[in-house]
C-alpha positions as CSV (number, residue, x, y, z in Angstrom):
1,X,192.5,121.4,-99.7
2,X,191.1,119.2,-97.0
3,X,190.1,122.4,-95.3
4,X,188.0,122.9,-98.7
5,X,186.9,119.5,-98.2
6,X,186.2,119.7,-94.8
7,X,183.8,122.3,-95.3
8,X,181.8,120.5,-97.8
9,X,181.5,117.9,-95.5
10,X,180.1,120.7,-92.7
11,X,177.5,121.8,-95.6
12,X,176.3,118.5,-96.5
13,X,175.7,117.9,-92.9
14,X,173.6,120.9,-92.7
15,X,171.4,120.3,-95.9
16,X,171.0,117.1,-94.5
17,X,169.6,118.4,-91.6
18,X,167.0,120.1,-92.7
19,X,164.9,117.8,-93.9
20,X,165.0,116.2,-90.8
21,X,164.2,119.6,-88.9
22,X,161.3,120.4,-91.3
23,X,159.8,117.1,-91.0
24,X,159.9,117.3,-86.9
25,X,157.9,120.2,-87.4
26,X,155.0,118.8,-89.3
27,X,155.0,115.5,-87.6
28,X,154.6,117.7,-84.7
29,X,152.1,120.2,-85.6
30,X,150.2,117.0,-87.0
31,X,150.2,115.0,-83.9
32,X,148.9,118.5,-81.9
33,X,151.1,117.4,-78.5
34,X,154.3,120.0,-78.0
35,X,155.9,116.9,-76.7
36,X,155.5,113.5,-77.9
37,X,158.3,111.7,-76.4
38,X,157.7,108.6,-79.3
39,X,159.0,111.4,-81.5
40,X,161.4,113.4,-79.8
41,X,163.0,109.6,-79.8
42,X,163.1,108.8,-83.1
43,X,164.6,112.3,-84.4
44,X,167.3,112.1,-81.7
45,X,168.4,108.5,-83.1
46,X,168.4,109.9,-86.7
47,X,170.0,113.3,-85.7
48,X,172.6,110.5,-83.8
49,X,172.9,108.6,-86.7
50,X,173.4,111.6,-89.2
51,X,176.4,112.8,-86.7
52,X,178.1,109.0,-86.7
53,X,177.4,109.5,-90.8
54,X,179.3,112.5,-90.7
55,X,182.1,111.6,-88.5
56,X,182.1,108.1,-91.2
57,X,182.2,111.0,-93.5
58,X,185.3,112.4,-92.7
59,X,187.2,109.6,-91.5
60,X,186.4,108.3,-95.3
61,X,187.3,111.5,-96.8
62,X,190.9,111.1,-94.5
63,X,191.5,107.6,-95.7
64,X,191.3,108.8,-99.6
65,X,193.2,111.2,-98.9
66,X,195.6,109.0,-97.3
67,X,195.8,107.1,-100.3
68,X,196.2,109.5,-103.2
69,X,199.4,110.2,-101.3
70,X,200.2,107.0,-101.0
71,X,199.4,106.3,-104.5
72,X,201.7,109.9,-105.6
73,X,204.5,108.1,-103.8
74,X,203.7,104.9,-106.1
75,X,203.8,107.9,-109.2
76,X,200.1,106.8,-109.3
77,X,197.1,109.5,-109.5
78,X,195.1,109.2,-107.0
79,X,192.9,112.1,-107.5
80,X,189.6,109.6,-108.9
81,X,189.4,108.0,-105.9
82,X,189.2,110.5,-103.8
83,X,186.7,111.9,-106.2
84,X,184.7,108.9,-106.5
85,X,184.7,108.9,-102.2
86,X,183.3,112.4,-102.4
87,X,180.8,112.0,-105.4
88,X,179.7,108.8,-103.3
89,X,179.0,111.3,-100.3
90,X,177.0,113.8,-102.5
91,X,175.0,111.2,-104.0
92,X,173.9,110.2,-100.4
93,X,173.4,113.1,-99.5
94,X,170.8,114.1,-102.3
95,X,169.4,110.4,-102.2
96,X,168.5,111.4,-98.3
97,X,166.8,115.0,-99.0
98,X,165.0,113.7,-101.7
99,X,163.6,110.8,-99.8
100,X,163.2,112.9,-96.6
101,X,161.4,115.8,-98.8
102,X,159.0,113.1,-100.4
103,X,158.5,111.4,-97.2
104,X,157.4,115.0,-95.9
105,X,154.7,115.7,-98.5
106,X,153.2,111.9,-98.5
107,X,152.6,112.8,-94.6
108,X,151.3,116.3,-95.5
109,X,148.8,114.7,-98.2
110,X,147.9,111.2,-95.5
111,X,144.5,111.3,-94.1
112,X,144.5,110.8,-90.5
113,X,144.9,107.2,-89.2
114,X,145.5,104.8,-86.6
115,X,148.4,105.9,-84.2
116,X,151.3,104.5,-83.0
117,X,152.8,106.4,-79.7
118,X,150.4,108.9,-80.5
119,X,151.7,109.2,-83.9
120,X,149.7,108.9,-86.8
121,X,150.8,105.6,-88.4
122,X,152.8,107.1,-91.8
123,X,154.5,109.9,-89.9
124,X,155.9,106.4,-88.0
125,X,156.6,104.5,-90.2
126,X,158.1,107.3,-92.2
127,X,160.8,108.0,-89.5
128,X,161.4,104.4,-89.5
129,X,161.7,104.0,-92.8
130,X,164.4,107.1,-92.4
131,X,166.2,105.3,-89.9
132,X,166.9,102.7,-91.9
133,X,168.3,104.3,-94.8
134,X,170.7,106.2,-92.5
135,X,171.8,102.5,-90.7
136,X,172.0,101.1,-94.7
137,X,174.6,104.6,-95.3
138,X,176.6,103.5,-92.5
139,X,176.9,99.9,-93.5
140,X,177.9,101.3,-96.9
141,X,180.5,104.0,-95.7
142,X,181.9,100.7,-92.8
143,X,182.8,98.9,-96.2
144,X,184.2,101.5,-98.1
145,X,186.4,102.3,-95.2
146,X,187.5,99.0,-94.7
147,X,188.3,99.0,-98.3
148,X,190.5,101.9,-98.0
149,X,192.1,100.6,-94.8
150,X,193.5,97.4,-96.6
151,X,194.5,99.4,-99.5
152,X,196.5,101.5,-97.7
153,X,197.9,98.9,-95.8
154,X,199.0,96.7,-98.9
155,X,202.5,96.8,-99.9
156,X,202.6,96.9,-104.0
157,X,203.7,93.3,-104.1
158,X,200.9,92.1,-101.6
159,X,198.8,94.3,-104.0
160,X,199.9,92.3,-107.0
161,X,199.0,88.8,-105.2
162,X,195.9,89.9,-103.9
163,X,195.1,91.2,-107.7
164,X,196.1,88.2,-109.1
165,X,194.2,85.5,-106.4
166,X,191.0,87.7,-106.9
167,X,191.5,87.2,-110.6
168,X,191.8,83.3,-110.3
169,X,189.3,83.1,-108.3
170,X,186.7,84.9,-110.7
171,X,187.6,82.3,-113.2
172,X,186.3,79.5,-111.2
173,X,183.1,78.3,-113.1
174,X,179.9,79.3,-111.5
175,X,178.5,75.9,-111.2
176,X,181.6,74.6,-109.1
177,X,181.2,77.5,-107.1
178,X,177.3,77.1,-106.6
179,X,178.4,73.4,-105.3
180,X,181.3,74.4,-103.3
181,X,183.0,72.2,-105.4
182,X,187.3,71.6,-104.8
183,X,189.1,72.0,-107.6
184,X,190.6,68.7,-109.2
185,X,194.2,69.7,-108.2
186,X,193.1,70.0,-104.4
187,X,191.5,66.8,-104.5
188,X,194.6,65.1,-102.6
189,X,193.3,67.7,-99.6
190,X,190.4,66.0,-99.1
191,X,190.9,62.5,-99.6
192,X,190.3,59.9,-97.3
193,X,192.4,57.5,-95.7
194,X,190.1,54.7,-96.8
195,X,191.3,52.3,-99.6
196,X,188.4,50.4,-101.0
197,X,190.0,47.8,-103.3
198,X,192.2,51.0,-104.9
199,X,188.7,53.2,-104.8
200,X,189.6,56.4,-103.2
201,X,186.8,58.5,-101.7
202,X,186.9,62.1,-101.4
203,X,185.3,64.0,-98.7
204,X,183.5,66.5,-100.0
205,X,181.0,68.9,-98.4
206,X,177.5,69.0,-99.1
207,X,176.3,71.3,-101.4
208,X,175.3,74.7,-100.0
209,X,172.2,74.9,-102.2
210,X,171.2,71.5,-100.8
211,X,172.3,72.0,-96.9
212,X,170.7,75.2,-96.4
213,X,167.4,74.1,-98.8
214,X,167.6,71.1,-96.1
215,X,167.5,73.7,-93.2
216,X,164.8,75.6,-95.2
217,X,162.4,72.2,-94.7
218,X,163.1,72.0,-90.9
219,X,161.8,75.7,-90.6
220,X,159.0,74.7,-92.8
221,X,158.0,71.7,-91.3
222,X,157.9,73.5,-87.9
223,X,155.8,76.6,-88.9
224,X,153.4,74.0,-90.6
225,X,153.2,71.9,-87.3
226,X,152.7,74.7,-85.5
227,X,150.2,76.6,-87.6
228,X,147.8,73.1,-88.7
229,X,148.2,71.3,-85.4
230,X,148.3,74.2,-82.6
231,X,147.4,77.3,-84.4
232,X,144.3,78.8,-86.8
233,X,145.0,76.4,-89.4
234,X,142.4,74.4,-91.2
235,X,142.2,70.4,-89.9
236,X,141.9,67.4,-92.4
237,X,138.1,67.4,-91.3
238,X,137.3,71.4,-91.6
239,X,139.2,71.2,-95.1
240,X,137.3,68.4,-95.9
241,X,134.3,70.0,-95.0
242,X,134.9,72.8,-96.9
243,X,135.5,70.7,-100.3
244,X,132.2,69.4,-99.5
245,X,130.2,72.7,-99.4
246,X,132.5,74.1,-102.1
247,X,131.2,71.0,-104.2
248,X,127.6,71.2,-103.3
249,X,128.0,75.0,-104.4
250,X,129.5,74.1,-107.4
251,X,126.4,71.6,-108.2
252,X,123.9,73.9,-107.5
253,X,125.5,76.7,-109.7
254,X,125.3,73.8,-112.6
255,X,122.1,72.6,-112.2
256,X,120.7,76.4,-112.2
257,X,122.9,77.4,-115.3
258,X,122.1,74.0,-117.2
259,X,118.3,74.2,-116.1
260,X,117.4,75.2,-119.5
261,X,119.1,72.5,-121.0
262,X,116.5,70.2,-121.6
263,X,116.8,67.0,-124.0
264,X,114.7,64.5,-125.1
265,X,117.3,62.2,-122.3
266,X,116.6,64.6,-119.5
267,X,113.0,66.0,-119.4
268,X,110.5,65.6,-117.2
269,X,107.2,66.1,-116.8
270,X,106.8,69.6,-115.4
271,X,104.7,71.3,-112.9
272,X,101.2,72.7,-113.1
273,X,103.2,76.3,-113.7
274,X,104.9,74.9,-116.7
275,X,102.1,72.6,-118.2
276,X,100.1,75.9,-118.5
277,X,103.0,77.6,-119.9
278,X,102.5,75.0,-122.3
279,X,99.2,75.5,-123.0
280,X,100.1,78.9,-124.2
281,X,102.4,77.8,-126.9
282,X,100.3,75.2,-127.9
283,X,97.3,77.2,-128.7
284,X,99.4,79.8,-130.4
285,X,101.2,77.5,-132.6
286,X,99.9,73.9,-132.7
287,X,96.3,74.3,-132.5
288,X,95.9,75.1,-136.7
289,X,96.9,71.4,-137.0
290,X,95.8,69.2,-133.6
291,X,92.7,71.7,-132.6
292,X,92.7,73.8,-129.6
293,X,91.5,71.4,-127.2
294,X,94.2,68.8,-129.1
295,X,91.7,66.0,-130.4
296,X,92.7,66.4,-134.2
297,X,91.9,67.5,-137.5
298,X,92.4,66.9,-140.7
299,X,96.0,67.7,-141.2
300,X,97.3,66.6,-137.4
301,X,96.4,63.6,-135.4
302,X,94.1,63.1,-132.2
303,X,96.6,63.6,-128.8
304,X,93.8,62.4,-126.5
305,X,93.7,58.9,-127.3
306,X,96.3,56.6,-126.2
307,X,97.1,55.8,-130.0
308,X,100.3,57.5,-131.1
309,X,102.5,57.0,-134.4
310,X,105.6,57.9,-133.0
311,X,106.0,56.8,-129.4
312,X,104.0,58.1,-126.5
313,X,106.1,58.8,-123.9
314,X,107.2,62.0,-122.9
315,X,110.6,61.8,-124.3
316,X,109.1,60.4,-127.3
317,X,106.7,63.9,-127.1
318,X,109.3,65.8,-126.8
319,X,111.5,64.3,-129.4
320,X,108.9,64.5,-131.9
321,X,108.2,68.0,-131.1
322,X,112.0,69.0,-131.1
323,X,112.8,67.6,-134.6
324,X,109.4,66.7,-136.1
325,X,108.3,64.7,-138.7
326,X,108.8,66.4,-141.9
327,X,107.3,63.5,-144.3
328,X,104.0,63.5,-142.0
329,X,104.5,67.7,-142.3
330,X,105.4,67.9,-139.1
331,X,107.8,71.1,-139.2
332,X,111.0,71.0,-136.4
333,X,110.1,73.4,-133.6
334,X,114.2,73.5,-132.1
335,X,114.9,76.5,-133.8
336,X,111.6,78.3,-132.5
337,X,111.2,77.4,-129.1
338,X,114.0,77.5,-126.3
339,X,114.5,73.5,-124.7
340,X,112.7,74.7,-121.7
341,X,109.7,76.0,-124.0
342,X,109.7,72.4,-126.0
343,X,109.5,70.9,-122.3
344,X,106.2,72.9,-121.6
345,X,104.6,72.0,-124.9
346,X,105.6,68.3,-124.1
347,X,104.1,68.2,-120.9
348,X,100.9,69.9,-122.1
349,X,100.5,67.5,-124.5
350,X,101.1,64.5,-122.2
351,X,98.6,66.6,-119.7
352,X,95.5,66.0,-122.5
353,X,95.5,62.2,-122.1
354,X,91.9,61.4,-120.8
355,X,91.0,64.9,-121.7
356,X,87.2,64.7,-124.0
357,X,87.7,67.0,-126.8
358,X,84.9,68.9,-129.0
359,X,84.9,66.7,-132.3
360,X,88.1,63.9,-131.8
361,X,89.5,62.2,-134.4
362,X,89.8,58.6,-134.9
363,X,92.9,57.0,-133.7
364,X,96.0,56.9,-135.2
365,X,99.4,54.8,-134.8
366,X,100.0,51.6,-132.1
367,X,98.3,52.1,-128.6
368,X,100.2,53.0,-125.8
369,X,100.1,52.0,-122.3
370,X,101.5,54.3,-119.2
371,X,103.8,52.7,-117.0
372,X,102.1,52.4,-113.4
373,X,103.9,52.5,-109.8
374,X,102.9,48.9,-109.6
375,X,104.9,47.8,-112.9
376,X,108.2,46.7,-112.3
377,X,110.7,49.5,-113.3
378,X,112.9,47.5,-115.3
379,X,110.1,46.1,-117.0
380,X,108.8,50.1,-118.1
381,X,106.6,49.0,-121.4
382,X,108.2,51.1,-124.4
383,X,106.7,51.6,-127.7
384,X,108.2,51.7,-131.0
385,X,107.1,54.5,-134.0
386,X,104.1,53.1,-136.1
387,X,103.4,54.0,-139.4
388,X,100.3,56.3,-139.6
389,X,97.3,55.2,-140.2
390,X,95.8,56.2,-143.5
């Protein structure tokens, strides 16, 4: 039987093998070098590292059997262990050629890159990566043979004990365990030989969340230190800078987004660009009731003069224009124009004042006065809306 077993040990070496053989000679027909001493390396370490797996192998495959007998002289059946030990084996063993294999093809399908060693840099990384799955077996077959040590070494009543304290100690809550705390009936091991007027203290560890979150802090504060102070890190003043041109970009993207925003609280009096803009709307749409050249007809008053019923300044313009004056049939032009087309048609119209139209019309509303550079600014002269003149 362990001959049997010994020669599925010998075969799972082999298949193991191979992928490591097939994948040597890619990486070598990829690099174009017959030698590459980088490689050579790294398949010796994993050809190593597959011999110490299967010497683990065996010596693991020993030790089960060691104790199925020792469980047959306990009239125990021992036969699943030693099952589970090999099935454990097999599963590596597959788990390896598969990864090998697909490690294989992504290097086959990798464009070429950056070296390392004269390597390209997957065909590396891949052999690393290989490396470390063969050190992560051995861990796993060192624990499962110290397992199988101990429990061949137990003597049934030791066995019993150790069964039982591993039970207890899974009862322990989680949250005493999480704060290393003692358990009330082991107090009396930790107390202290202070007496505080009868008020016993207990010397109790610190909490290993707390302790090694404290550590975490020190390693923190010293990689800060290091990378604000000494390394590429960004200084009070460059990060202040920076919240300063972030800002100013953030400004400018408003004010060109909001540009078309235009109130009767915000307008200005435009350009000549946009007063001709104006001039455009106004004749297409206005003239029928002020003239084309704005001094008045009939139906709409004289916006030459400086007479106006509703307030002449250029909010007051644009306001009228906006929302109009439906009793004086006035129509509301919001829903027509854009607020950046009403601020044209305002400005046009403030642009006629002193303008000499064809046939003007006699004046209407309360006269009103521009404010001049020379009046004070918090003396500005408003008007209020007159009743028209009939």
């Amino acid at each position: 039987m362990r001959k049997y077993f010994n020669k599925q040990l010998l075969l799972s070496m082999a298949v193991l093998s191979m992928p490591a053989t097939v994948f040597a000679a890619e990486a070598t027909a990829n690099t174009g070098n017959s030698f590459n001493p980088l490689l050579m390396g790294l398949l010796g370490l994993i050809i190593v590292l597959l011999f110490v797996i299967g010497m683990m192998g065996s010596t693991l495959v020993q030790l089960g059997f060691a104790y199925r007998d020792k469980l047959r002289k306990e009239r125990s059946s021992g036969s699943g262990i030693v099952k589970s030990v090999l099935l454990l084996l097999a599963l590596g063993a597959m788990s390896f050629t598969a990864s090998a294999q697909e490690a294989a093809e992504a290097v086959a399908a990798a464009p070429e890159v950056t070296s390392i060693g004269g390597l390209p840099k997957v065909e590396f990384y891949v052999l690393i990566g290989a490396i470390i799955l063969e050190l992560l077996t051995i861990a796993v077959l060192i624990i499962l043979t110290r397992v199988l040590i101990r429990a061949i070494m137990l003597k049934p009543g030791e066995e019993a004990a150790k069964a039982a304290a591993v039970a207890k100690a899974k009862r322990v809550p989680f949250w005493d365990r999480f704060n290393a705390a003692v358990a009330i009936e082991k107090e009396e091991d930790i107390m202290l030989d202070h007496d505080y007027d009868g008020i016993k203290e207990l010397d109790n560890s610190l909490p290993p969340w707390w302790k090694y979150g404290f550590y975490l802090t020190i390693v923190i504060g010293v990689v800060y230190v290091w990378y604000y102070h000494y390394g590429s890190g960004p200084s009070q003043e460059d990060e202040f800078l920076a919240e300063v041109k972030r800002g100013e970009e953030e400004v400018a993207a408003y004010l060109a987004k909001s540009a078309s925003n235009v109130d009767e609280n915000t307008v200005v009096m435009l350009d000549a660009a946009g007063i001709e803009a104006g001039k455009g709307i106004f004749t297409s749409n206005c003239a029928a009731c002020h003239a084309a050249d704005g001094g008045g007809n009939a139906v709409g008053p004289n916006l030459t003069d400086q007479y106006w019923l509703h307030g002449g300044s250029l909010p007051d313009v644009f306001k009228s224009i906006k929302y109009g004056w439906p009793a004086k049939g006035m129509k509301s032009w919001k829903d027509d124009f854009s607020p950046m087309q009403l601020a044209q048609l305002a400005s046009f119209v403030k642009s006629l004042q002193g303008s000499k139209p064809a046939a003007p019309k006699e004046a209407q509303g309360e006269l009103y006065i521009e404010a001049t550079e020379s009046t004070d600014s918090t003396t500005k002269e408003e008007t209020t809306p007159a009743v028209a003149a009939e």
